[in-house]
N, C-alpha and C positions, 0 to 999 in steps of 0.2 A: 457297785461291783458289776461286773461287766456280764449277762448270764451264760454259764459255759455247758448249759443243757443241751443238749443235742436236738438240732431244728426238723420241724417235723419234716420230711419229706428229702432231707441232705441226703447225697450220695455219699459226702466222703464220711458218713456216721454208720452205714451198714458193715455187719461185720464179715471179713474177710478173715479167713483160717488156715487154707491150703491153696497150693501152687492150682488147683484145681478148679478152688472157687475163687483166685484169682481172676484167672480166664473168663469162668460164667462171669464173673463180674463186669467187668470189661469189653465182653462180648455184648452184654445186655445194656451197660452202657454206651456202647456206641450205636446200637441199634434206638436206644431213645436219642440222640441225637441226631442220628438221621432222619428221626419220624420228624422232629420239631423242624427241621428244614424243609420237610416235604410237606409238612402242613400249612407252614409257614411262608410257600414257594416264592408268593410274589413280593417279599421284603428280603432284606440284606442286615446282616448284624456281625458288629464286630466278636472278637473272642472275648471281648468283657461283658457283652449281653448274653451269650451263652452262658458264662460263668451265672452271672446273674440270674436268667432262666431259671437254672437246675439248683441255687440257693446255693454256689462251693464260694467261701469264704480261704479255707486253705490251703495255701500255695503250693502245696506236692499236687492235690487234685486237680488245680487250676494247670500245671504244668502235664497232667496227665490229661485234660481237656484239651489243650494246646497241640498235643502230642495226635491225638485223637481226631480233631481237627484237619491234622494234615494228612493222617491216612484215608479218610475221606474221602479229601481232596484229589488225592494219589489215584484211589479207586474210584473216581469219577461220579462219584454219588452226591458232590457238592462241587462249587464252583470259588477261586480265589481271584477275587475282584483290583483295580488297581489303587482304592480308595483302601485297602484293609479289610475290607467287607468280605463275606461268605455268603452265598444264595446258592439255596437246591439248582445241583443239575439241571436241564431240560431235560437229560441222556440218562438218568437215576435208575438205578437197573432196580428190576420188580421187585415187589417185596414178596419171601416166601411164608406168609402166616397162613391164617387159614382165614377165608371170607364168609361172613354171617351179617347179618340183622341186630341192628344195635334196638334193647328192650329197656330202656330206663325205667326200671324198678322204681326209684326213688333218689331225692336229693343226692345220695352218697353211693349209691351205686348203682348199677346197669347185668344184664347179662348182654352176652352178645348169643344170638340163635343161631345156629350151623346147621343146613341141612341136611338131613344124612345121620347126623350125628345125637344121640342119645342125652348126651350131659353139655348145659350150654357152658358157658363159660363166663366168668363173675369179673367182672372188671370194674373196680372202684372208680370212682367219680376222679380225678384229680389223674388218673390214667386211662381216660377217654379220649384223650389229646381232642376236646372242642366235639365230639362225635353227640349228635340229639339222636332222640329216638327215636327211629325207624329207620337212620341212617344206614346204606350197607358199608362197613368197612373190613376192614384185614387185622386182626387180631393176632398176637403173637401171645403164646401158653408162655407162662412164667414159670421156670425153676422156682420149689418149695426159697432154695437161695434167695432168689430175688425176690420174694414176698415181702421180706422184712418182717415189722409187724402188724400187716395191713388185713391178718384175719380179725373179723368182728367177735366181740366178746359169744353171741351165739352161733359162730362157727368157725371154729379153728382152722379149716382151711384143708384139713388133711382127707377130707371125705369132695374134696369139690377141685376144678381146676379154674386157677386162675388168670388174668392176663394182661395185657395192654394193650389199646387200639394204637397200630404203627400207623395206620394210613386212611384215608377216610374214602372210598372209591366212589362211592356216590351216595350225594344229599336226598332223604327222602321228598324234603320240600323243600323249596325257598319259601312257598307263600304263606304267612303263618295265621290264624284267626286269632283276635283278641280284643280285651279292651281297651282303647287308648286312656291316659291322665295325662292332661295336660297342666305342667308346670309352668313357672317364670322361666320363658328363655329355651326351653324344651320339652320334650314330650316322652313317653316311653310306652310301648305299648305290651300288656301283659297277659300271656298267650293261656287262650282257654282249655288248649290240651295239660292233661293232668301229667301229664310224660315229658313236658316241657317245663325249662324253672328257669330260665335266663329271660329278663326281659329285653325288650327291642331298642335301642335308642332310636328315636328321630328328630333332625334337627328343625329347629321353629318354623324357616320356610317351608320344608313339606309336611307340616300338620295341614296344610290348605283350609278346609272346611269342614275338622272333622270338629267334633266340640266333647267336652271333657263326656268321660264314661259310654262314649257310642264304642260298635263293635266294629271291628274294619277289618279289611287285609291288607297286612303289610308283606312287603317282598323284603327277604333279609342280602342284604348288599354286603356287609361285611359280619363274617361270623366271628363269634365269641372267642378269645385266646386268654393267659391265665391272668393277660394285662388289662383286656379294653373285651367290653360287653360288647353284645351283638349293637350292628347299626342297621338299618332301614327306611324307606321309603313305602309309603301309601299308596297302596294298587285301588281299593274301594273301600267307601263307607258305607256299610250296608243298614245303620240306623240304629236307634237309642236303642239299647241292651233290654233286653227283659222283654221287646215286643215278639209276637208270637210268629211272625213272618221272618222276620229280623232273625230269631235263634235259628231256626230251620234253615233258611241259605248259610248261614253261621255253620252250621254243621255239614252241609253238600259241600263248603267249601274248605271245611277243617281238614275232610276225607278225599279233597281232590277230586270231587263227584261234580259235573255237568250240572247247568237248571234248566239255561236255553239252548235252542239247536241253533247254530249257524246260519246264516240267512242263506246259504245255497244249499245246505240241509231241506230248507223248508221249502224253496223255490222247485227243488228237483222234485220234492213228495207234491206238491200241488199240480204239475203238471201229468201226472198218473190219472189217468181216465179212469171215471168212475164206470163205465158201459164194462158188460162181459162179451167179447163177440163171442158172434157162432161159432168159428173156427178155432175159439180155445177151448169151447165146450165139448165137440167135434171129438178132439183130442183127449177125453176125461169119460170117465165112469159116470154117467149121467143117473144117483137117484135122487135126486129131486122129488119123488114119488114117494120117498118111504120117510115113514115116521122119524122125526129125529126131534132132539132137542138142547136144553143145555141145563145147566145148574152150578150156579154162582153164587160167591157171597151178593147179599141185597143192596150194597153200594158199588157193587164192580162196573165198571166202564168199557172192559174191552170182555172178551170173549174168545177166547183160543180154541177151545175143546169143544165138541158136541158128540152126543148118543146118539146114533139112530138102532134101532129094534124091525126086525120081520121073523114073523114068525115059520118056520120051515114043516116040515113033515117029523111025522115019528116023535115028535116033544121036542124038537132042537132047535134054534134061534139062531139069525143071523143077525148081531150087533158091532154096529161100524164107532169107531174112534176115529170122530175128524179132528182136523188140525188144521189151523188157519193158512193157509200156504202163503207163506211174507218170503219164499223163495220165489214166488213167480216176480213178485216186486220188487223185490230189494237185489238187484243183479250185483256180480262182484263186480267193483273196480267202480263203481259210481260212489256218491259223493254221500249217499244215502249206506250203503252197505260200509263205509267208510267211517261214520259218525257210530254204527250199531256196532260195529266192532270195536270201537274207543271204549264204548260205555260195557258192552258185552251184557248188560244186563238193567233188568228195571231195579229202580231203589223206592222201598214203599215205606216212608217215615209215616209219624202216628195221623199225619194232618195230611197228608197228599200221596201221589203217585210224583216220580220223575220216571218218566217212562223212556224205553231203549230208543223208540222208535216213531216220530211225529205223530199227532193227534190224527191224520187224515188215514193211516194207517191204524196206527194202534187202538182208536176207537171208532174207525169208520171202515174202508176196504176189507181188511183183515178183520175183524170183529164179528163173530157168526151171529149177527141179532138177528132174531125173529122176524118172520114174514117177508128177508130179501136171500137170491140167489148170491150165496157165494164160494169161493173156491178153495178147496180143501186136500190137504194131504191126508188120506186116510189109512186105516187098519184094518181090516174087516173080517170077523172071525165067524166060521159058524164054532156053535158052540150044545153040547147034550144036554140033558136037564141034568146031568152027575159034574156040570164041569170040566169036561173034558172039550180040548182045541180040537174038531176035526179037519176043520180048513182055515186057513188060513190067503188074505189077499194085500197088498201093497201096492199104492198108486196112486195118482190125482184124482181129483172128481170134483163133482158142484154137487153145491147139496142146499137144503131150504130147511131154514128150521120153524118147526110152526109152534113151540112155544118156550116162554126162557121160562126158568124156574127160578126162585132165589133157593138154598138149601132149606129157609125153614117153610117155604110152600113145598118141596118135594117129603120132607119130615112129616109135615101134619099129613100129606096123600097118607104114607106110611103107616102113618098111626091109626088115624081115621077110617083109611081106605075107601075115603069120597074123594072127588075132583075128578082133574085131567091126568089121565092116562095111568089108571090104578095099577091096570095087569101087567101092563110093559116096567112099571115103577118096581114091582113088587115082583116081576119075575129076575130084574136087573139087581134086585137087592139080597135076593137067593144066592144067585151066582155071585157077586160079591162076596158073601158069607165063605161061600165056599174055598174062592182063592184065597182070602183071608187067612181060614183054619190050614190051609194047603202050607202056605208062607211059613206059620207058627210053627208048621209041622216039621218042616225039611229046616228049621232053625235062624229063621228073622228074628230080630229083637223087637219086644213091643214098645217103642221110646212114644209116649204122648204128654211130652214136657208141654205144660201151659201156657198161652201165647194170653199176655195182657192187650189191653184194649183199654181205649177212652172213651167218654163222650164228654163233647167238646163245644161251648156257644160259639158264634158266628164269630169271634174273633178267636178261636185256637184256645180257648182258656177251659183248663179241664174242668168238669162238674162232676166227672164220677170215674171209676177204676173198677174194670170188672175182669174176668179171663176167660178167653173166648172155649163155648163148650161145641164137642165133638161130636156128631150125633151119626145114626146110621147113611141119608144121605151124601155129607162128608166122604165117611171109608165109602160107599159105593162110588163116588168118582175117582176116590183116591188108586180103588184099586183097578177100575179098567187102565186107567190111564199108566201104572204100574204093568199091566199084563201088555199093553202099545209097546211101552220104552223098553223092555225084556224083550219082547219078539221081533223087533227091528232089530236089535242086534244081534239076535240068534239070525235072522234072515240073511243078514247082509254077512255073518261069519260063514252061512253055509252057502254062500254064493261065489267062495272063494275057490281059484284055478288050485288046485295042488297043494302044494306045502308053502305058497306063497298066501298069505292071508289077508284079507282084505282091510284097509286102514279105514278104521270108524274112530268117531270119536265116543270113547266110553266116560259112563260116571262109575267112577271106582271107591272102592271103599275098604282098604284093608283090613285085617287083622289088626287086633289092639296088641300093641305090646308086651310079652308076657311080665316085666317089671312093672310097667304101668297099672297092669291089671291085679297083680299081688297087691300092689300097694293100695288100690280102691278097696280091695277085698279085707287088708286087714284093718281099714278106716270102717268100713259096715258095721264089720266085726264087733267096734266099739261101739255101736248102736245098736247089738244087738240080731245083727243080720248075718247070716251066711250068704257066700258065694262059691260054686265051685270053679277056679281057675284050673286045676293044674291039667283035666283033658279039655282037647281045642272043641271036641262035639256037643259036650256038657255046657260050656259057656252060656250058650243060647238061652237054653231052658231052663238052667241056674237063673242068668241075668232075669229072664221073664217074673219067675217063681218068688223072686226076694223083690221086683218094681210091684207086682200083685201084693205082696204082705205090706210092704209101705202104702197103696194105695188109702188115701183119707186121713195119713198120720201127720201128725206136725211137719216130720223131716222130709215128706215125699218130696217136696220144689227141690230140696238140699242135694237129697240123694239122686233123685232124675236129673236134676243138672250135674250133678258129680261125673253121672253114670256115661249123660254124652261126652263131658267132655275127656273119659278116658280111652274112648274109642277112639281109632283114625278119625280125621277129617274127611268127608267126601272129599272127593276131586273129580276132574275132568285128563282125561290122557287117552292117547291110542294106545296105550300099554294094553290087553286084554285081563286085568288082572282082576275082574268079578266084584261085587261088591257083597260082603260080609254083613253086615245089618242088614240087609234084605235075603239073604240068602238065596243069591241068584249068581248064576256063574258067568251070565254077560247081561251088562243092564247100560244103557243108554237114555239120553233124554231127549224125545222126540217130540212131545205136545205141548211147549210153551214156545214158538219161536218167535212171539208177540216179544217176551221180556225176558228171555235169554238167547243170547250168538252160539250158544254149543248145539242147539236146536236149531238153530237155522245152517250150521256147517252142518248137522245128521243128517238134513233133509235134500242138502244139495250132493251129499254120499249117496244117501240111498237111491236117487232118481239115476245118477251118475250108475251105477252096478244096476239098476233097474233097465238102464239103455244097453247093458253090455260091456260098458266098460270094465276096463281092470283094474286092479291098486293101484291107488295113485300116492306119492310122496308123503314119507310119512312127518318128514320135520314140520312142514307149515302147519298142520293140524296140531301136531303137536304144542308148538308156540303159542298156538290158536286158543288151545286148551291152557294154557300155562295163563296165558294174559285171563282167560274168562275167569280161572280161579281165582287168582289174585284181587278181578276188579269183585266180585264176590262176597269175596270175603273184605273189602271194603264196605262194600253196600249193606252188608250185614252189621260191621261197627257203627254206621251210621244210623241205621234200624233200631241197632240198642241205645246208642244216645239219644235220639228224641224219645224214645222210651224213658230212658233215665232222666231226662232233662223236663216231663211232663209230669211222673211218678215226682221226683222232687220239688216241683211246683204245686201238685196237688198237697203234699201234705205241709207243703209251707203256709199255706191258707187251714190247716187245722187247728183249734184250737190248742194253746198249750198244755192244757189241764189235761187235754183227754190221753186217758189208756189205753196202748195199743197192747195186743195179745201178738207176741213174736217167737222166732226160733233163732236159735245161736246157728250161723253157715262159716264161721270165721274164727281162729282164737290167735291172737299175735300178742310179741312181747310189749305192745302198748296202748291193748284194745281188746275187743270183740267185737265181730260183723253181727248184725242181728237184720233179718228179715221179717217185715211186719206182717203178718199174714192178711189181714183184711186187704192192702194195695200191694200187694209184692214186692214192695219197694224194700230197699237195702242200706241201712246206716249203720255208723260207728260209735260204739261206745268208747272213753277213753281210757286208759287206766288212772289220767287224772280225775273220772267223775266216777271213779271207784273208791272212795273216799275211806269206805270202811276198814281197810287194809292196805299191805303192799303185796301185790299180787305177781307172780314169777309164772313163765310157759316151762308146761313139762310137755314137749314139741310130741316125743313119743306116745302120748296119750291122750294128743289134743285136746291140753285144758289149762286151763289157769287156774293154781291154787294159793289160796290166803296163806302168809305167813305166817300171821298169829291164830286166825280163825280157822283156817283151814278150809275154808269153803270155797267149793269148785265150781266153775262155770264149765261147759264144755261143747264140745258138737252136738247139736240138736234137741239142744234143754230148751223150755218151753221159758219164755219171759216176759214180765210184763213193764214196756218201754214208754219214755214220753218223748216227743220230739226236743231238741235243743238248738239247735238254731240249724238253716237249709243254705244253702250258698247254692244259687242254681248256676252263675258263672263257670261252678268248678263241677255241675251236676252232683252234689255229695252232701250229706244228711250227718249233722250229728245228735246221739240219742243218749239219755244215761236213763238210770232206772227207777220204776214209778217207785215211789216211798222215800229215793234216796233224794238228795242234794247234790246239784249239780256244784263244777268249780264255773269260775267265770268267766262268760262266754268271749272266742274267739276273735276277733277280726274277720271280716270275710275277705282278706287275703291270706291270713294265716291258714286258712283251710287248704292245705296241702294234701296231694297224694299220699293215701298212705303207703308204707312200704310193703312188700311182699309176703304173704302168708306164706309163714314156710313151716307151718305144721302138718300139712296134710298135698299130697300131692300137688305141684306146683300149676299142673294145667287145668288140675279140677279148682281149686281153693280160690284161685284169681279169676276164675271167671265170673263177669256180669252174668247179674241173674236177670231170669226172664226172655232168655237168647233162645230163639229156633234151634232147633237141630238141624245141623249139616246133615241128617243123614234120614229124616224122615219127608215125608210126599211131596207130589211133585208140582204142584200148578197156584199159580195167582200167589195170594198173599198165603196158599198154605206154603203145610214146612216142606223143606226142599231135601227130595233123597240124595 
């Protein structure tokens, strides 16, 4: 007998009631068919592949498809061919949705991000019309009507908005990283982003020379529809999978990040004379004569910043903050200021640098090493023994530095109080103290989220996991360099004609959302902690007062990572709009123009208003700023996957037997996250290797409780985990629990993304752990305000 079920996905099975939702009907159906034309632009289909398309079987709706069709055509949104055929417009008037960032969540669903706008919007897999993730597209919000019954058993639909992607405006990538299998007769290659689930086709001729299991790039030629997989072509093989060189360009090239410079990149930097003349020195604040120095981690290469210290009358100091000056080199409109604007910034995976800007520069010209003259934008403050600016200076200079420090030779001076240059160390570490308590006082937040580290044999192969510790040192370069990038922009704000203000480029940092922040506040809560949101003054010192009470506790990583990621995002903008976690009302980044472009636009502002000029345009800075955050915050995904991609290979070489000591940072309805404390690494328990029950999310109380046993797992229970198998392809770790019995192990393709934590705020729950803060210090491999 023939099945008279109603097919999943038919339009002529939704229910229709009134004259009313007739129209939405019909409205919303003819808007899905003009998306399938415009996505579809460069094919032609008769009205029987439409029919087929959208699964209508029944001849009223096939005649209302028909009918549909020619009003279309009428309104110029589609084209009537002389074959019978239908093809999108070229003339297809705009579509009016709203435009966002496609976030694939998981196999079956996506949000799409809108900026601006508070609550993304939820669009199931099968009304993505072909949209991957990262993709920007135009989303159209769906009538509760046109839902159907497409809410998931844990969310009805009625607290969220949902949608359709009508148009896809532009592809985040064609070029995809992954592995290639080669078959009899073809090949497919299956992409290493966890956001990605379609594999590639490619056909036998272009496998070339790649051989089964190597990683490649492939350019996708034709994208996925609900008929025919994506296809492709082989751009590079970059070598057999699992090597340590291999993963890493795998990952610069998953994020669209640079490795090499262009061969007239490099032609143009070698041609830059290494000589200082006289007549540039001529031009510059010449001390060369006074004390100066630097302090860097013990493996850094380049060198941006340096100290110099004199001592004045009455107990007061005059202490200079240089800065490499890569303005005097990097001129606009060459081919060189060209390549540092693409990249806008250095990317520091766990095994290298890709740096902004060629080696002959970035660790050679501009690089203040010890014992040679070179040239310096500086800051140059006198300063009281109370901490107080009484003068301040702005301008070029040369300057010599006569010894580098690493931080843990400037530490032991500190502690010892033997070596080089005790008093000037020890008077710098004072004043430090002081802005520090200053900061805390007028309401910075204190974020010192822990930054992992490796050490690694001569081929990239981890031996050990540790997390890099903080020491006085440290905050004393942190904070001059903080008191530099705040007074540049205080300078250059108060250099401004009238009411007309001067355009700098700032790093900004808003206010947290006050919903975002209720809702971290009542997750603590469950742990045990207070916070006071509801005055904006109190935030500060709440926030400080409950990261102090977690300090040493299981949940601290959980909670400091929760805590940044409820905050705004730093950014870059001419907007003046202050930055909040620092609690400073104009702050700027002026001392890294080695490895970031917003410091080399501040420095060509500042000299620019130093000569007299006036405000100049504020769009290009702006764009300037726009492109530096974006590549950024790339550089920083990539930061955390070879993190994650070396954390997962470390404990893949652990023993199975052994116990790990963990905390719960996760609870979803088909798992628990659990973070290992000894490597900070992050894996999945499943609810299949919870054997002892069947366990349900009570999403409200972030926990999952036994049915029959009644026993709770929840935020930040302490556990004791064994590994279950690592898939480092997919970077992701599955764990179940020491005593119990695991079910039997996966595939290492079946190790899929998991889906979306949706028990505990979406921006804190889903983030990788171990990620820098957007919004703490400013230079080299520290964290970035």
């Amino acid at each position: 007998m023939k099945d008279k079920r109603p097919r999943k996905g038919s339009r002529e099975n939704e229910e229709v009631k009134s004259p009313h939702h007739i129209v939405s009907y019909i409205d919303n159906l003819k808007a899905d068919i003009a998306a399938f034309f415009d996505l579809n632009s460069e094919h032609s289909f008769r009205p029987f592949d439409v029919h087929d398309h959208f699964g209508v079987q029944d001849k009223k709706v096939r005649s209302l498809f028909n009918e549909i069709l020619h009003e279309l055509e009428e309104s110029g949104r589609i084209t009537f061919n002389n074959n019978g055929t239908y093809t999108a417009s070229p003339l297809k008037k705009q579509s009016h949705g709203l435009t966002g960032r496609v976030d694939r969540v998981n196999k079956g669903f996506a949000f799409v991000i809108i900026e601006g706008r508070e609550d993304d919007i939820y669009v199931e897999a099968d009304l993505l019309s072909g949209a991957w993730d990262g993709d920007t597209v135009t989303v159209q919000p769906l009538t509760k009507n046109s839902r159907g019954g497409r809410s998931s058993k844990n969310d009805s639909g009625k607290s969220r908005t949902e949608g359709r992607v009508s148009e896809i405006v532009e592809r985040a990538s064609r070029e995809i990283v992954g592995i290639i299998e080669i078959n009899r007769g073809y090949a497919v290659v299956q992409p290493d982003n966890k956001k990605l689930f379609d594999p590639i086709f490619i056909e036998p001729e272009g496998i070339k020379d790649a051989q089964h299991g190597d990683k490649v790039i492939v350019k996708v030629t034709e994208w996925p529809t609900r008929r025919t997989q994506a296809e492709g072509e082989l751009v590079e093989v970059l070598g057999k999978a699992g090597n340590n060189d291999v993963e890493m360009h795998a990952i610069l090239a998953e994020f669209g990040l640079p490795y090499h410079f262009p061969e007239q990149v490099e032609a143009e930097a070698q041609k830059i004379s290494e000589k200082i003349l006289k007549k540039e020195i001529a031009k510059r604040k010449d001390i060369r004569d006074v004390l100066t120095f630097t302090i860097d981690p013990v493996d850094a290469k380049d060198f941006d910043d340096a100290l110099s210290l004199r001592n004045l009358e009455e107990g007061n100091v005059e202490i200079g903050v240089h800065i490499a000056d890569v303005s005097h080199y990097v001129l606009p409109g060459t081919e060189l200021d060209k390549e540092a604007f693409r990249r806008a910034t250095s990317v520091y995976l766990v095994d290298r640098t890709v740096p902004m800007l060629p080696e002959k520069l970035s660790n050679n010209l501009c690089s203040l090493r010890p014992n040679e003259d070179r040239l310096a934008f500086s800051a140059i403050f006198e300063i009281s023994p109370n901490g107080k600016i009484l003068k301040e200076w702005f301008g070029r200079t040369v300057i010599h530095s006569d010894r580098r420090f690493s931080y843990e030779e400037a530490q032991q001076v500190l502690d010892t109080g033997e070596g080089d240059f005790v008093a000037e160390l020890n008077t710098m570490n004072t004043l430090a103290k002081i802005f520090r308590k200053e900061r805390f006082k007028n309401g910075a937040i204190n974020f010192e989220t822990p930054e992992v580290r490796f050490r690694l044999d001569e081929h990239g192969k981890p031996l050990g996991v540790y997390q890099k510790e903080r020491h006085d040192s440290n905050k004393l370069i942190e904070e001059f360099m903080l008191l530099a990038n705040k007074r540049v922009a205080e300078f250059v704000y108060s250099l401004s004609d009238g009411d007309i203000k001067n355009t700098m480029v700032y790093r900004i940092h808003e206010a947290p959302d006050p919903d975002r922040l209720k809702t971290f506040a009542s997750f603590v809560a469950k742990l045990g902690h207070k916070l006071e949101v509801e005055e904006e003054n109190k935030i500060a010192k709440s926030m400080n007062k409950m990261l102090s009470q977690v300090e040493g506790k299981p949940e601290q990583n959980l909670i400091e990572s929760l805590a940044v990621r409820t905050m705004a995002k730093a950014r870059y903008s001419v907007e003046d709009l202050g930055h909040f976690g620092l609690a400073f009302k104009r702050y700027s980044h002026f001392t890294s123009p080695i490895r970031r472009y917003p410091d080399v636009m501040a420095h060509r502002l500042l000299q620019h208003y130093l000569d007299g000029g006036k405000s100049v345009n504020k769009e290009q800075y702006e764009d300037g700023s726009k492109h530096s955050s974006d590549r950024e915050r790339l550089a920083a995904e990539a930061e955390r996957a070879s993190i994650k991609y070396k954390q997962v290979e470390f404990m893949s070489m652990m023993d199975r037997e052994k116990e790990f000591d963990g905390v719960i940072t996760g609870v979803t309805e088909f798992g628990i996250f659990v973070e290992i404390t000894e490597t900070a690494s992050e894996g999945l328990i499943r609810m299949t290797d919870l054997g002892d029950d069947y366990y349900e999310l009570e999403k409200e109380n972030y926990r999952i409780v036994g049915q029959r046993t009644k026993k709770i797992y929840t935020f930040g229970d302490q556990v004791k985990v064994k590994v279950k198998e690592t898939n480092l392809a997919r970077r992701s770790m599955d764990l179940y629990l020491a005593g119990s019995k695991p079910s039997a192990s996966r595939s290492s393709r079946s190790d899929r993304p998991s889906r979306q934590r949706t028990n505990a705020p979406r921006e804190a729950v889903s983030a990788p752990k171990n990620r820098k803060s957007s919004n703490v210090a400013p230079r080299g491999k520290r964290k970035r305000r």
